[in-house]
Gaussian input, Z-matrix of N, CA and C with variables (Angstrom, degrees):
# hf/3-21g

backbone

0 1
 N
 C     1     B1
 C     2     B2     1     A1
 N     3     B3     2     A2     1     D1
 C     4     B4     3     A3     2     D2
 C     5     B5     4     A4     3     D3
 N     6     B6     5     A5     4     D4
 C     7     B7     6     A6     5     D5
 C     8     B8     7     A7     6     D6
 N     9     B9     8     A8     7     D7
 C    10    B10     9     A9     8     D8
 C    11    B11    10    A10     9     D9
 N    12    B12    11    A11    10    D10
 C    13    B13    12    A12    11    D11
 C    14    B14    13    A13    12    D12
 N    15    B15    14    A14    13    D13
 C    16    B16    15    A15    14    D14
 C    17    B17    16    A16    15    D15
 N    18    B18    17    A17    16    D16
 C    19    B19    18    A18    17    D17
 C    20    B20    19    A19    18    D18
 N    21    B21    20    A20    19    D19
 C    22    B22    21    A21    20    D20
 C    23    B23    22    A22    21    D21
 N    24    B24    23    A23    22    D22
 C    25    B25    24    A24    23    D23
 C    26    B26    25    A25    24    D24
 N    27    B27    26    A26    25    D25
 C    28    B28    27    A27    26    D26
 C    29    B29    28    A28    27    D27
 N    30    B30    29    A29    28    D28
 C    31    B31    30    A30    29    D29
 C    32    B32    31    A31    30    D30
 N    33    B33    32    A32    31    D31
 C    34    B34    33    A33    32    D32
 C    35    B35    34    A34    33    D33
 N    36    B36    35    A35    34    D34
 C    37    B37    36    A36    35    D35
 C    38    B38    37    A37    36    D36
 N    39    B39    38    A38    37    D37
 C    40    B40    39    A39    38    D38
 C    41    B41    40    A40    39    D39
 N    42    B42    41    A41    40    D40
 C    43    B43    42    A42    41    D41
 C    44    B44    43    A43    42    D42
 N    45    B45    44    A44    43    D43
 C    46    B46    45    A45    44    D44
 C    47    B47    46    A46    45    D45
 N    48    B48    47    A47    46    D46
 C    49    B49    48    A48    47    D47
 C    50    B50    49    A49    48    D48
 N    51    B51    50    A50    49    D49
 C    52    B52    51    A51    50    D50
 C    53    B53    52    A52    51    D51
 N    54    B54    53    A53    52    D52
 C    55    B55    54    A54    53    D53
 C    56    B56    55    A55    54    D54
 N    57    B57    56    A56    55    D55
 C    58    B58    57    A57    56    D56
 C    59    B59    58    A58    57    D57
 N    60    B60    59    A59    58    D58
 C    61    B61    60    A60    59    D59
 C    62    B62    61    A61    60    D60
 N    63    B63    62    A62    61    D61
 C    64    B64    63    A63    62    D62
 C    65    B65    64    A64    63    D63
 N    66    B66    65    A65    64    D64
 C    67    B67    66    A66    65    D65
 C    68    B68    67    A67    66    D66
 N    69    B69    68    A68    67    D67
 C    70    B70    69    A69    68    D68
 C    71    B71    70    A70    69    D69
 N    72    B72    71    A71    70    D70
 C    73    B73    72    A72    71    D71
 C    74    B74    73    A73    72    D72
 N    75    B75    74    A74    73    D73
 C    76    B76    75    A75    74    D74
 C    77    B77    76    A76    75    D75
 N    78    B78    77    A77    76    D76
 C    79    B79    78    A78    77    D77
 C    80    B80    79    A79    78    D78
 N    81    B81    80    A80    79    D79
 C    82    B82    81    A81    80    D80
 C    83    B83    82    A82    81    D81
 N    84    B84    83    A83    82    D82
 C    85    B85    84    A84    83    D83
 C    86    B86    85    A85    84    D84
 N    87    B87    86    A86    85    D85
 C    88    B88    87    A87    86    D86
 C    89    B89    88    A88    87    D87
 N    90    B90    89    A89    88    D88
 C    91    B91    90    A90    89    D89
 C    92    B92    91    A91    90    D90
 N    93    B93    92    A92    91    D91
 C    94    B94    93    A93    92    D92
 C    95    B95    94    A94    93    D93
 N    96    B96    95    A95    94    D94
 C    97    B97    96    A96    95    D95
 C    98    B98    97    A97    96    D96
 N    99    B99    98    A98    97    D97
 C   100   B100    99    A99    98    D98
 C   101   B101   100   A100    99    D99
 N   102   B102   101   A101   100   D100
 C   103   B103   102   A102   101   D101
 C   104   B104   103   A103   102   D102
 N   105   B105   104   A104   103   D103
 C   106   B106   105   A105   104   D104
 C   107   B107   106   A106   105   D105
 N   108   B108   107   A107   106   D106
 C   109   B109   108   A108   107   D107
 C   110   B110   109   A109   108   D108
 N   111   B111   110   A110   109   D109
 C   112   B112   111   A111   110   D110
 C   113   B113   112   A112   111   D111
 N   114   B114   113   A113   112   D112
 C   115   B115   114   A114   113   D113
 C   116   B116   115   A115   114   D114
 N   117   B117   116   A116   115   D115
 C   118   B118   117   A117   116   D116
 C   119   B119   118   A118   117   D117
 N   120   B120   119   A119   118   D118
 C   121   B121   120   A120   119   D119
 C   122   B122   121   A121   120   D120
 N   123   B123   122   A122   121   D121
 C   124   B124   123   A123   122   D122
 C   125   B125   124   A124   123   D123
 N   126   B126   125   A125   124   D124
 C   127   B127   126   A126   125   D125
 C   128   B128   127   A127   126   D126
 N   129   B129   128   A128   127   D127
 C   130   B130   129   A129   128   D128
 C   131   B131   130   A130   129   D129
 N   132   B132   131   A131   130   D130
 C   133   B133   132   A132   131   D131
 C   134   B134   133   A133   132   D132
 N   135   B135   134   A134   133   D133
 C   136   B136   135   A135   134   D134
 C   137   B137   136   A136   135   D135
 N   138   B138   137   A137   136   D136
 C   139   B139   138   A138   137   D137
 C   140   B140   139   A139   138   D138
 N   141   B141   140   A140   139   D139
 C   142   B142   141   A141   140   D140
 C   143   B143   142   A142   141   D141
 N   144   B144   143   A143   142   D142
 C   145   B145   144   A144   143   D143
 C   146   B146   145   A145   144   D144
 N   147   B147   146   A146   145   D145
 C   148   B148   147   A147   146   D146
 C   149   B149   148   A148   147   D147
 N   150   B150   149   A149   148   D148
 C   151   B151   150   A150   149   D149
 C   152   B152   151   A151   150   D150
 N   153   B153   152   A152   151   D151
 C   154   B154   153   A153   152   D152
 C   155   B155   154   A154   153   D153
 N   156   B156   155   A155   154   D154
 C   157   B157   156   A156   155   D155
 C   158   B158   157   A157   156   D156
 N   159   B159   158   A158   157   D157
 C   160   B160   159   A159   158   D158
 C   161   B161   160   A160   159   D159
 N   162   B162   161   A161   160   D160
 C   163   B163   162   A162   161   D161
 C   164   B164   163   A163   162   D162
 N   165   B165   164   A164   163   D163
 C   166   B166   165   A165   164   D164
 C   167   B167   166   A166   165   D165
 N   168   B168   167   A167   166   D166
 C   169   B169   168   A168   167   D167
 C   170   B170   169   A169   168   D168
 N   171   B171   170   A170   169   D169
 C   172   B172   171   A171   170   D170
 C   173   B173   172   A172   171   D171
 N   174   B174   173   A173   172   D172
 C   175   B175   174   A174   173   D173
 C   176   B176   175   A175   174   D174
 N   177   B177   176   A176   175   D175
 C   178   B178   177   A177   176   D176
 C   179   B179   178   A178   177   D177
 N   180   B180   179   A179   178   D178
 C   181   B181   180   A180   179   D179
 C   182   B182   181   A181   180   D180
 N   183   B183   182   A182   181   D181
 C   184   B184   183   A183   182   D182
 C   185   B185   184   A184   183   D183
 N   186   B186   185   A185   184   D184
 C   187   B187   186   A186   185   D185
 C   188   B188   187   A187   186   D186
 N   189   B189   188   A188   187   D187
 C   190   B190   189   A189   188   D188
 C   191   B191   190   A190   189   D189
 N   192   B192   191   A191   190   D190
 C   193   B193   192   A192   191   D191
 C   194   B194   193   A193   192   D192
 N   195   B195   194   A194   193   D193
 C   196   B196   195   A195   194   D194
 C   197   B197   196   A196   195   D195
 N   198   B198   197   A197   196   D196
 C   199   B199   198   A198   197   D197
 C   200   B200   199   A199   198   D198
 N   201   B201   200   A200   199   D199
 C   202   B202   201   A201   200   D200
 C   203   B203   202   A202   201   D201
 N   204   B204   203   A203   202   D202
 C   205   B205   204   A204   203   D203
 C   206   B206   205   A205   204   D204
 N   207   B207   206   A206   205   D205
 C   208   B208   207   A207   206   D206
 C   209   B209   208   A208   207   D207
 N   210   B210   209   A209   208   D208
 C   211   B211   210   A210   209   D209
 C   212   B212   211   A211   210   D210
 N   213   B213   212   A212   211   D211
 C   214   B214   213   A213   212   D212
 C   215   B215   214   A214   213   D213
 N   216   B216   215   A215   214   D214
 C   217   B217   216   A216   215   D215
 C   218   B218   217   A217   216   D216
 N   219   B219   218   A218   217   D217
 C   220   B220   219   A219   218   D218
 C   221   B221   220   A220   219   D219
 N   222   B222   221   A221   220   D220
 C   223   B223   222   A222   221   D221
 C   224   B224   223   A223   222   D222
 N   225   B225   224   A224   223   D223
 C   226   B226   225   A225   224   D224
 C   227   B227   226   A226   225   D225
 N   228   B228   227   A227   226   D226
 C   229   B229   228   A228   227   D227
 C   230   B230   229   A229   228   D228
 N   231   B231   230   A230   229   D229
 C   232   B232   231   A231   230   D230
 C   233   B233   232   A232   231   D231
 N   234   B234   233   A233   232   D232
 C   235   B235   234   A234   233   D233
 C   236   B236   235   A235   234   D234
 N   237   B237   236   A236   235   D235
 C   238   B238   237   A237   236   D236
 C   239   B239   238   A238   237   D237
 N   240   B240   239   A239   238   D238
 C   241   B241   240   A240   239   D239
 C   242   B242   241   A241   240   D240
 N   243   B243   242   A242   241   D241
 C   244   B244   243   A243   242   D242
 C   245   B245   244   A244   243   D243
 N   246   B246   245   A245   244   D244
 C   247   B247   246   A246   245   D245
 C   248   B248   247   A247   246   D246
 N   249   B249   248   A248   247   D247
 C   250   B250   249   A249   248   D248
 C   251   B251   250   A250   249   D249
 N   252   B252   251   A251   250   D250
 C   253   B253   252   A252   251   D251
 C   254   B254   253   A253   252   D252
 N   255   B255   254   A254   253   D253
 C   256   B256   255   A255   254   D254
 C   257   B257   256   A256   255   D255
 N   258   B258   257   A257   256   D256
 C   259   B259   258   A258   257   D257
 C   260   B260   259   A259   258   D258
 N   261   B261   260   A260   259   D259
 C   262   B262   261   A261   260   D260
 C   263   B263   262   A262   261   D261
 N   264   B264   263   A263   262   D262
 C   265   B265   264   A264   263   D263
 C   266   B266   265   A265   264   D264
 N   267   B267   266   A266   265   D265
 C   268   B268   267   A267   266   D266
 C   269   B269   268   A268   267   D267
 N   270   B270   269   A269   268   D268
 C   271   B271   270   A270   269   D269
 C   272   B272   271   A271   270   D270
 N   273   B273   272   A272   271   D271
 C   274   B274   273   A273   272   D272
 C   275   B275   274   A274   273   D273
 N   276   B276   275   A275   274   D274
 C   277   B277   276   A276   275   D275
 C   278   B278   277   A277   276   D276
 N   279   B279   278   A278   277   D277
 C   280   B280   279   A279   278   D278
 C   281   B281   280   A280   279   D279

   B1=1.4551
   B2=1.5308
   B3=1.7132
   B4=1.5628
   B5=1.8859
   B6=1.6550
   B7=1.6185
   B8=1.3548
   B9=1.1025
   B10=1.6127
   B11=1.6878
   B12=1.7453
   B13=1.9175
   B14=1.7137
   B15=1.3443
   B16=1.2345
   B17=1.3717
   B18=1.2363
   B19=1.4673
   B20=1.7436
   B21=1.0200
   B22=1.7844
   B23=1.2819
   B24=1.2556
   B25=1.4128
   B26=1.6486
   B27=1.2557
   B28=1.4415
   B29=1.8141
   B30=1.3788
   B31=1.2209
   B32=1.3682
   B33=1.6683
   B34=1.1531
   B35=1.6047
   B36=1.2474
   B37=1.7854
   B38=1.9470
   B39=1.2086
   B40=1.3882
   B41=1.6319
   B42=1.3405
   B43=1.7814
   B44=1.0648
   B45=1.7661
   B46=1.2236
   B47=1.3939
   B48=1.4723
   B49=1.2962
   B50=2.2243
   B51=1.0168
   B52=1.8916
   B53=1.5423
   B54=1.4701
   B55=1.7806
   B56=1.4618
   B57=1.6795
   B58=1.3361
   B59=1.4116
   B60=1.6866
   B61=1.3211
   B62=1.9343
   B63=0.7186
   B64=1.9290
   B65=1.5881
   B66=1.8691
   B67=1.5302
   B68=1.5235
   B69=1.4937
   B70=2.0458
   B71=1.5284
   B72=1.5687
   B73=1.8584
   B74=1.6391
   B75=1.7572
   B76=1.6230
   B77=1.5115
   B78=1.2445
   B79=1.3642
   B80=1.4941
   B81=1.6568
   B82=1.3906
   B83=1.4634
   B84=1.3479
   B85=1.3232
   B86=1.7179
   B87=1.0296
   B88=1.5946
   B89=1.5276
   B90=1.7377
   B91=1.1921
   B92=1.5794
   B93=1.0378
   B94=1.6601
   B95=1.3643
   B96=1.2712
   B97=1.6361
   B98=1.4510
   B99=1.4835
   B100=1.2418
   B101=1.2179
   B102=1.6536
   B103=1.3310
   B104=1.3322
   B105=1.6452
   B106=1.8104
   B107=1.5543
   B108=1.2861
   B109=1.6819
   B110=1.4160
   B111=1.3373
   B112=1.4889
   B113=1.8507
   B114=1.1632
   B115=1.5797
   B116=1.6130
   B117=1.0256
   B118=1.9373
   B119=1.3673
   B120=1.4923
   B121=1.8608
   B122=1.3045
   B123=1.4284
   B124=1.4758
   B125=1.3678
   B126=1.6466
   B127=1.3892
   B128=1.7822
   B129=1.4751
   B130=1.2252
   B131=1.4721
   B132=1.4467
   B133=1.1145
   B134=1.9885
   B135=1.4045
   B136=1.2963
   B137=1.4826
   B138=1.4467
   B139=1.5049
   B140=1.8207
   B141=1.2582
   B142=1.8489
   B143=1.5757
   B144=1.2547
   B145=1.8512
   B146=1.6065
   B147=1.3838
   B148=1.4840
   B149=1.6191
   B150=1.3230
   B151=1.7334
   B152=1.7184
   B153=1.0655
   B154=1.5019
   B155=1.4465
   B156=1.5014
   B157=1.6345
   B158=1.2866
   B159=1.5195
   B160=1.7638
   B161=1.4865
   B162=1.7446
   B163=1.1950
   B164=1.5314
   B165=1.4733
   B166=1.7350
   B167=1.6429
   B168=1.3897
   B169=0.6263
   B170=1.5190
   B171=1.4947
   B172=1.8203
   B173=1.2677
   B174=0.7111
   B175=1.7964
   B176=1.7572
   B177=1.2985
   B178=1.6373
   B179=1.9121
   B180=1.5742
   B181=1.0237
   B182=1.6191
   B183=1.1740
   B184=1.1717
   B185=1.9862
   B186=1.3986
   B187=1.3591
   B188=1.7682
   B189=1.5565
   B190=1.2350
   B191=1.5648
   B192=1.4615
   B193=1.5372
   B194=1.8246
   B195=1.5332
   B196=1.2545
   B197=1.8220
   B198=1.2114
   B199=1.8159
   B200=1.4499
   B201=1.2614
   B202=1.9939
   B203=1.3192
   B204=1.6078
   B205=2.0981
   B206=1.6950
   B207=1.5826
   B208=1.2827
   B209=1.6165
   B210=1.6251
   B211=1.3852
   B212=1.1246
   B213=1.9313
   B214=1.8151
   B215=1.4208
   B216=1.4215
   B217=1.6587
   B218=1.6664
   B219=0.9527
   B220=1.5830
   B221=1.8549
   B222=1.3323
   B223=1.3611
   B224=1.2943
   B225=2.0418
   B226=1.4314
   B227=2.0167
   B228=1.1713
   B229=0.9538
   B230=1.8095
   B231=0.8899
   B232=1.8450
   B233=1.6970
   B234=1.3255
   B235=1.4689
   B236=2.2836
   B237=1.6812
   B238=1.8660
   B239=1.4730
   B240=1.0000
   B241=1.6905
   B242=1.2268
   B243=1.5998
   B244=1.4544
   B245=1.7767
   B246=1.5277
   B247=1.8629
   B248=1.2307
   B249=2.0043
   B250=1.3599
   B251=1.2273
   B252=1.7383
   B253=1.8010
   B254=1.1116
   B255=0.9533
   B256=1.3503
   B257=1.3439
   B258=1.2910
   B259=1.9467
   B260=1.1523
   B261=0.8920
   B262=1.4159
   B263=1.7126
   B264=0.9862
   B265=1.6610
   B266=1.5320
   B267=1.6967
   B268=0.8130
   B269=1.6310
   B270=1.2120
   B271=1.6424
   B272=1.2889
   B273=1.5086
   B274=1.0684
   B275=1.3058
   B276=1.4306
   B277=1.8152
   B278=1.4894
   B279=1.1783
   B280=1.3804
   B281=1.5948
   A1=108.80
   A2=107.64
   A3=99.21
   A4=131.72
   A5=99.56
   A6=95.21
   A7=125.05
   A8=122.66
   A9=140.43
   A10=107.84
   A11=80.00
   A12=95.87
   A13=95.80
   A14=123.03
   A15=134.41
   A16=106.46
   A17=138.36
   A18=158.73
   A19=104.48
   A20=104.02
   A21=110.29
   A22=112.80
   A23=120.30
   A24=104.44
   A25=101.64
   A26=134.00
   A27=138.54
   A28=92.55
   A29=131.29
   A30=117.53
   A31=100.27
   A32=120.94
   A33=118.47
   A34=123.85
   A35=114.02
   A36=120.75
   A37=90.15
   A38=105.92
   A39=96.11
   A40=126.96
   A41=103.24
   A42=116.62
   A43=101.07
   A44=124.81
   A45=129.46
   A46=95.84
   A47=122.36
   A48=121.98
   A49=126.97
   A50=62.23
   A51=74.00
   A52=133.72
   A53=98.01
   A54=123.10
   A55=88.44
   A56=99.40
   A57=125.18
   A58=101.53
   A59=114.33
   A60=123.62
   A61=85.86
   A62=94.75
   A63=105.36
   A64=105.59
   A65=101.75
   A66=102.84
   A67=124.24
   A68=111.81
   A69=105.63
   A70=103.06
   A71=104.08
   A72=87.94
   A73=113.13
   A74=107.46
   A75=113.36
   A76=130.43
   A77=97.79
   A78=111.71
   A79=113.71
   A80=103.65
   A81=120.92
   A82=114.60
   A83=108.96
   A84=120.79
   A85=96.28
   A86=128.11
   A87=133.10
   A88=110.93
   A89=104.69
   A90=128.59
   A91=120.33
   A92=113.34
   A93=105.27
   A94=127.44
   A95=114.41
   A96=132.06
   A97=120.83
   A98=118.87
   A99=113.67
   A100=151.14
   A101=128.80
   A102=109.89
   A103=106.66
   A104=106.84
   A105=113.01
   A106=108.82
   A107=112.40
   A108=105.63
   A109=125.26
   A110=119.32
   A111=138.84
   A112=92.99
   A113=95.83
   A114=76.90
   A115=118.29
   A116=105.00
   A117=118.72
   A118=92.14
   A119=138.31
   A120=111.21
   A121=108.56
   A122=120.47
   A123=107.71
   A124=137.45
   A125=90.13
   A126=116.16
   A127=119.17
   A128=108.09
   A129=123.59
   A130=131.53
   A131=115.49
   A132=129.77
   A133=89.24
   A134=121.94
   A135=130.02
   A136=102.82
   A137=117.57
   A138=120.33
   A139=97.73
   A140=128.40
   A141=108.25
   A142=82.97
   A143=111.69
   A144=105.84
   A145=98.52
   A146=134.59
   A147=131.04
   A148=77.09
   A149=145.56
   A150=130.99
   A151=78.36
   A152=155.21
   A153=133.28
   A154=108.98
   A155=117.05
   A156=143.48
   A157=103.55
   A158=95.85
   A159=107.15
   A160=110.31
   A161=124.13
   A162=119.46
   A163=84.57
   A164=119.83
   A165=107.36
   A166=99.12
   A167=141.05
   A168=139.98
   A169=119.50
   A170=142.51
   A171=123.15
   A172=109.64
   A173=122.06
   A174=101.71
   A175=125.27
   A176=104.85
   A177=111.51
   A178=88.38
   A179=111.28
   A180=125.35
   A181=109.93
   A182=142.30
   A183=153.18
   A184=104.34
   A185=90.54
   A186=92.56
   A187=136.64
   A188=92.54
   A189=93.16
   A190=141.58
   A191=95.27
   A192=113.31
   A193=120.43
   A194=98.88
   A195=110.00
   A196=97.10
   A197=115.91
   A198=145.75
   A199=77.00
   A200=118.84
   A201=112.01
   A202=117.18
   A203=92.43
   A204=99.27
   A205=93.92
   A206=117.69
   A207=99.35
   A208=118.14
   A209=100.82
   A210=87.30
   A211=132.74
   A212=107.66
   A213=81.26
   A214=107.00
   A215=116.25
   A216=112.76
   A217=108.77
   A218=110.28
   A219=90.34
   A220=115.80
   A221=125.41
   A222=104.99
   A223=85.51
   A224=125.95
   A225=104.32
   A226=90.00
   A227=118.70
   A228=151.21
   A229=122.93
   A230=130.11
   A231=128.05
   A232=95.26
   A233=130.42
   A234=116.14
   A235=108.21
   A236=67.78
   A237=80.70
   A238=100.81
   A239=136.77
   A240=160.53
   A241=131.61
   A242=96.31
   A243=126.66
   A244=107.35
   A245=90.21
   A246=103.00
   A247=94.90
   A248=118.67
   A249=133.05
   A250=108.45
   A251=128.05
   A252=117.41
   A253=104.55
   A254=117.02
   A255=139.06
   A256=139.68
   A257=146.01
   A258=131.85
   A259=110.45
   A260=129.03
   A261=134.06
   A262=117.93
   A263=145.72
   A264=138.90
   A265=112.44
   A266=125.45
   A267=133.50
   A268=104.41
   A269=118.81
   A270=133.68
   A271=106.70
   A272=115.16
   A273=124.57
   A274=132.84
   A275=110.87
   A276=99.65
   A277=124.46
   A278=126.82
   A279=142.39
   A280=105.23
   D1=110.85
   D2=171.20
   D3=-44.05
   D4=-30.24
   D5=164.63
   D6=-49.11
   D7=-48.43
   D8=168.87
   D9=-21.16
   D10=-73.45
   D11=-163.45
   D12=-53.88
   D13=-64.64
   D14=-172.95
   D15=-37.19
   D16=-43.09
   D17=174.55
   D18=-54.92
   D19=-63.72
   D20=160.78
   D21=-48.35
   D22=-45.67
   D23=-159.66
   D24=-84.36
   D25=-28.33
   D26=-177.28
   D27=-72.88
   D28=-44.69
   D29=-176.50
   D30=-53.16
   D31=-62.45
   D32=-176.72
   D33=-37.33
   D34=-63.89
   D35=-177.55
   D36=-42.18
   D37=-73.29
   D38=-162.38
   D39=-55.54
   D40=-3.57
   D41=166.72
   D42=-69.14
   D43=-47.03
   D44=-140.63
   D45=-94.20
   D46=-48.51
   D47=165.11
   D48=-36.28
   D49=-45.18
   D50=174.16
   D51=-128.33
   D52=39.87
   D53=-169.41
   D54=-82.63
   D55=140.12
   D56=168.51
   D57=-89.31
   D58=-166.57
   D59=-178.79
   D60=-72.77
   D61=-51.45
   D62=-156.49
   D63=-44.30
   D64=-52.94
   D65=176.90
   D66=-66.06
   D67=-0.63
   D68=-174.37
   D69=-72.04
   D70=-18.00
   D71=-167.00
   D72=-82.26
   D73=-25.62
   D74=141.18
   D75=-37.70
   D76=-58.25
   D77=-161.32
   D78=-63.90
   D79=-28.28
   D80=179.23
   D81=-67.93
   D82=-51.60
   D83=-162.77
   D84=-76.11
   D85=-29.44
   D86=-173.65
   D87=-63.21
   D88=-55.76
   D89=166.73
   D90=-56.38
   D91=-34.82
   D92=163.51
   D93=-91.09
   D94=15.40
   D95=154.79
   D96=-97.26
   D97=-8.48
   D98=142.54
   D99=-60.73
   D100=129.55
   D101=178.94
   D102=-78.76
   D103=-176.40
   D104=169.33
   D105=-49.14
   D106=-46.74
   D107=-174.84
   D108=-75.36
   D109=-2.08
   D110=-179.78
   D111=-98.22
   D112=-39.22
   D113=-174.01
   D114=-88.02
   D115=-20.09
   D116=162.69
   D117=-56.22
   D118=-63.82
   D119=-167.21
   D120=-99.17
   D121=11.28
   D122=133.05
   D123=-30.37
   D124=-78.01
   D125=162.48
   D126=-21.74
   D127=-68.99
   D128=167.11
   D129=-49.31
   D130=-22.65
   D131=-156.44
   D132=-107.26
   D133=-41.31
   D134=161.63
   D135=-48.20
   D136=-79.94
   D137=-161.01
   D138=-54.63
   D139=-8.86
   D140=-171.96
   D141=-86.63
   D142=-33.97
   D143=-158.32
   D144=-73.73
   D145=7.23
   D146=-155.06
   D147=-135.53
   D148=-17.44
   D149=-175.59
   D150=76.20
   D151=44.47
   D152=160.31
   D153=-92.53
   D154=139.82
   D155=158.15
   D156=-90.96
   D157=119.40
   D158=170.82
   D159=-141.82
   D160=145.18
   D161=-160.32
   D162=-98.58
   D163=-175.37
   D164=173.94
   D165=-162.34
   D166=-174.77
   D167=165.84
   D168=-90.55
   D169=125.75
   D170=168.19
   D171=-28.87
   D172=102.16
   D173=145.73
   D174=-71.90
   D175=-174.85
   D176=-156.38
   D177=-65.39
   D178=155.86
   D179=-173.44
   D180=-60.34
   D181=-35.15
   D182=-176.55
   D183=-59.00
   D184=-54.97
   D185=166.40
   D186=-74.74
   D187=-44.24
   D188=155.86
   D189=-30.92
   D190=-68.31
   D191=160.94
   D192=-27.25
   D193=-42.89
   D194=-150.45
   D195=-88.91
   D196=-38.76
   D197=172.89
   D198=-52.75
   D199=-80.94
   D200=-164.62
   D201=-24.02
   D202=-56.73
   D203=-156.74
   D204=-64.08
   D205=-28.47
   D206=-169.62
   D207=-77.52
   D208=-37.90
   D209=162.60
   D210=-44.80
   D211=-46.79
   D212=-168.25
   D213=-92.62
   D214=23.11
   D215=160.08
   D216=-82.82
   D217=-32.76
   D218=170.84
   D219=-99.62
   D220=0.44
   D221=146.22
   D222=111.79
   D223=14.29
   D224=-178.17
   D225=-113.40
   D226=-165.56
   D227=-168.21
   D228=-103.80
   D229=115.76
   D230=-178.49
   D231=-122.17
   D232=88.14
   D233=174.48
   D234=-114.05
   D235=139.94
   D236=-162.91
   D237=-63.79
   D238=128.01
   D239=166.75
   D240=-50.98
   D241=-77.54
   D242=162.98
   D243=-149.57
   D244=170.79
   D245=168.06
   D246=-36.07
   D247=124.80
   D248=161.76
   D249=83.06
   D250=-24.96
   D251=-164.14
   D252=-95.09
   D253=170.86
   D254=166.84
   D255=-141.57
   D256=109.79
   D257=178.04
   D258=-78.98
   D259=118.47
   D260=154.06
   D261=-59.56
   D262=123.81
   D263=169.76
   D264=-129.69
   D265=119.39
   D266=-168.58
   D267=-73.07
   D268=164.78
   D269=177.20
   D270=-47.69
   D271=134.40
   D272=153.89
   D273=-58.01
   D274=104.76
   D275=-179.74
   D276=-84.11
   D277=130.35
   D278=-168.11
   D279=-110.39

């Protein structure tokens, strides 16, 4: 179930966000069980926990698709720009 993986990867950012000395040797070994595409909504999953706006390039539709569900699993925003762009906008906090 893609919820699952997505669920990992937000535990992860927020390890990584607030890792002690003790947690990097976790954090390491976690992080090198990622593929490239796990570590792209990493990325994403860091910048919602930071309130960060970032523009990005589309990527190929397969992925795309896949970038969507995670956005709106964590509650942020991907709105198309122009031909190929994209904003990313992290969750609104209330």
């Amino acid at each position: 179930m893609m919820s699952e993986s997505f669920d990992t990867l937000l535990r992860l950012a927020a390890l990584a966000q607030s890792a002690t000395v003790a947690d990097l040797a976790e954090l390491d070994g976690k992080l090198d069980e990622l593929d490239d595409a796990d570590v792209t909504l990493l990325f994403f999953a860091l910048a919602a926990r930071k309130g960060r706006a970032f523009q990005l390039i589309i990527p190929a539709p397969e992925r795309y698709a896949e970038l969507r569900e995670f956005v709106e699993h964590i509650g942020a925003t991907l709105e198309e720009v122009e031909s190929g762009q994209a904003v990313f906008r992290p969750p609104v906090v209330q």
